[in-house]
N, C-alpha and C positions, 0 to 999 in steps of 0.2 A: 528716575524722578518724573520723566514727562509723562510715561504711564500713567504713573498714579496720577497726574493732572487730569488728562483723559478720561482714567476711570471714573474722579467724582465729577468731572464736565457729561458724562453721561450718566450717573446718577442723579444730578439736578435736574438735566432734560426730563427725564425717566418719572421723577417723583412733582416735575410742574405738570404731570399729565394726569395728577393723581395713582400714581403704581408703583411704588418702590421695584427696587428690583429683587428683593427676595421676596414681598408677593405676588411678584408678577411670573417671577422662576417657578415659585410652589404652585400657582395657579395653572401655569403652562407650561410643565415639567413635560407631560404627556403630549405636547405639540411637537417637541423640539424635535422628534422623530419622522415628524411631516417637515422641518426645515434642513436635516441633516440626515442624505441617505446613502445609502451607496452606493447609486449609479452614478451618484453627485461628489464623491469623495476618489482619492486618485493618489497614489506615492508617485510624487515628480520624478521625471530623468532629467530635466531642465539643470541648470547650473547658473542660469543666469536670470535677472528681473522679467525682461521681457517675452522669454520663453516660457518662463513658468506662469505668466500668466494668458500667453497665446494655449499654452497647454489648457488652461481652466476653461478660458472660449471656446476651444475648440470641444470640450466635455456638453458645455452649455447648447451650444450648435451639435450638436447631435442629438442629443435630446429632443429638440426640435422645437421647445416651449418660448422660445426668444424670435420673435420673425424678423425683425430687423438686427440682424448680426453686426451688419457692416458699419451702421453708427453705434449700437456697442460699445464694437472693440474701439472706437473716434475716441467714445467718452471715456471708457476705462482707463484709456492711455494720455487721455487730456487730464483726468483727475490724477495721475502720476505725476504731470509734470508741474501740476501745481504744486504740490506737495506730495513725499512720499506717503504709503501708508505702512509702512513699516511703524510698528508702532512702541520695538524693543521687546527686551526678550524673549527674541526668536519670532516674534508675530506682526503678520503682515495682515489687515481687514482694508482690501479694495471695495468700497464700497461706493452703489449708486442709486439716485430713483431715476427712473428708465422710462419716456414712454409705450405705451403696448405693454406695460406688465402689469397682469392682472393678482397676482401673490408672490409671496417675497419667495428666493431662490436661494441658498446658500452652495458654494461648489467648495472643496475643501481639496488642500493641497499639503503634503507632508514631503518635506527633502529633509531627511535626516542626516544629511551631509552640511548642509544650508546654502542658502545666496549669500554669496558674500557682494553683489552690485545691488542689493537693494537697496541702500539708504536711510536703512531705517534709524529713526532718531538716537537709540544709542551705539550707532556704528557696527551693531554685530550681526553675524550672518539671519538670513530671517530661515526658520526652519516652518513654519506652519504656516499657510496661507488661505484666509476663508475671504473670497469675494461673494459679497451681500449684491444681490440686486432686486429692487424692488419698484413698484410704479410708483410713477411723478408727483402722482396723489396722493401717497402714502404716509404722509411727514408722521403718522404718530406709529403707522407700523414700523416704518424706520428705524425710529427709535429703537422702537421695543427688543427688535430685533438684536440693532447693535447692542443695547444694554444687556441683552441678555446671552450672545456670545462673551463679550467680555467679561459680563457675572462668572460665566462658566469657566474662563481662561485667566483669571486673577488665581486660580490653584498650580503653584509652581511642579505638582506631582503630575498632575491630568495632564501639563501642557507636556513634560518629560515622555509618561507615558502616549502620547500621540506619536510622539516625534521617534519612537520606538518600534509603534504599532506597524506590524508586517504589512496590510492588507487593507483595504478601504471596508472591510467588516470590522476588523477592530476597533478601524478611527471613530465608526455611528456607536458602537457598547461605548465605546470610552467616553464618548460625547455626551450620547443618552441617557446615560447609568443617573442614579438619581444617590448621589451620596449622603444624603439624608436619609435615607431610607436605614 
């Protein structure tokens, strides 16, 4: 049930910016593949919250695109303990604006086993985790962003098949696939 709060709590955002989110999805179907790539996607070994997402930092720090790492990982782990972002069924969106980011980053995480210490709002293991980070400045890319990962993860099939998907090439077809098509 909190989900679906969430979800139309980001639809309101989404459509006070003038952009729903189906046309902001049909608009920027062909983006989503600059937000969600492969070197950015990863099948957890982690078992626990805070590994799996030391795991996602440690993706982001090698890529090299983040220069300040070490407040980062401050923020990442400060936005957890306000509240979790486990957000129920199976999905976890850590999500931040950052300063020093110049475009939104998504890193994607799949334990098809699940965290069972993540906390997310309906108690169950989080199996899919996308931490969003974006600059400080960003409040309407923010959004869009978020609205538009959870446009795409409101498909109870897609999220199955991710938490399935063998390989960080499956996870971008699964993500990017345009099912309207």
């Amino acid at each position: 049930m909190r989900m679906v709060f969430f979800l139309h709590e980001l639809t309101f955002h989404a459509r006070s910016d003038c952009i729903g989110i189906n046309a902001f999805t049909k608009r920027h179907i062909m983006n989503i593949d600059k937000l969600i790539q492969e070197k950015r996607c990863i099948l957890l070994s982690s078992k626990t919250k805070n590994e799996a997402l030391y795991e996602l930092l440690d993706m982001a720090d090698s890529e090299g695109c983040i220069k300040d790492m070490e407040n980062l990982r401050k923020e990442i782990f400060y936005r957890e303990q306000i509240m979790s972002t486990g957000i129920g069924q199976g999905i976890a969106i850590p999500h931040i604006r950052f300063k020093g980011v110049k475009e939104p980053y998504i890193y994607v995480g799949v334990q098809p086993q699940g965290i069972e210490d993540y906390e997310s709002l309906d108690n169950q293991p989080v199996k899919i985790i996308l931490m969003i980070i974006v600059g400080e400045d960003q409040h309407k890319e923010y959004l869009r962003v978020l609205s538009l990962v959870v446009s795409r993860l409101k498909s109870e099939a897609l999220v199955q098949e991710l938490v399935n998907a063998g390989n960080p090439e499956t996870i971008v077809t699964l993500f990017t696939r345009d099912d309207d098509a």
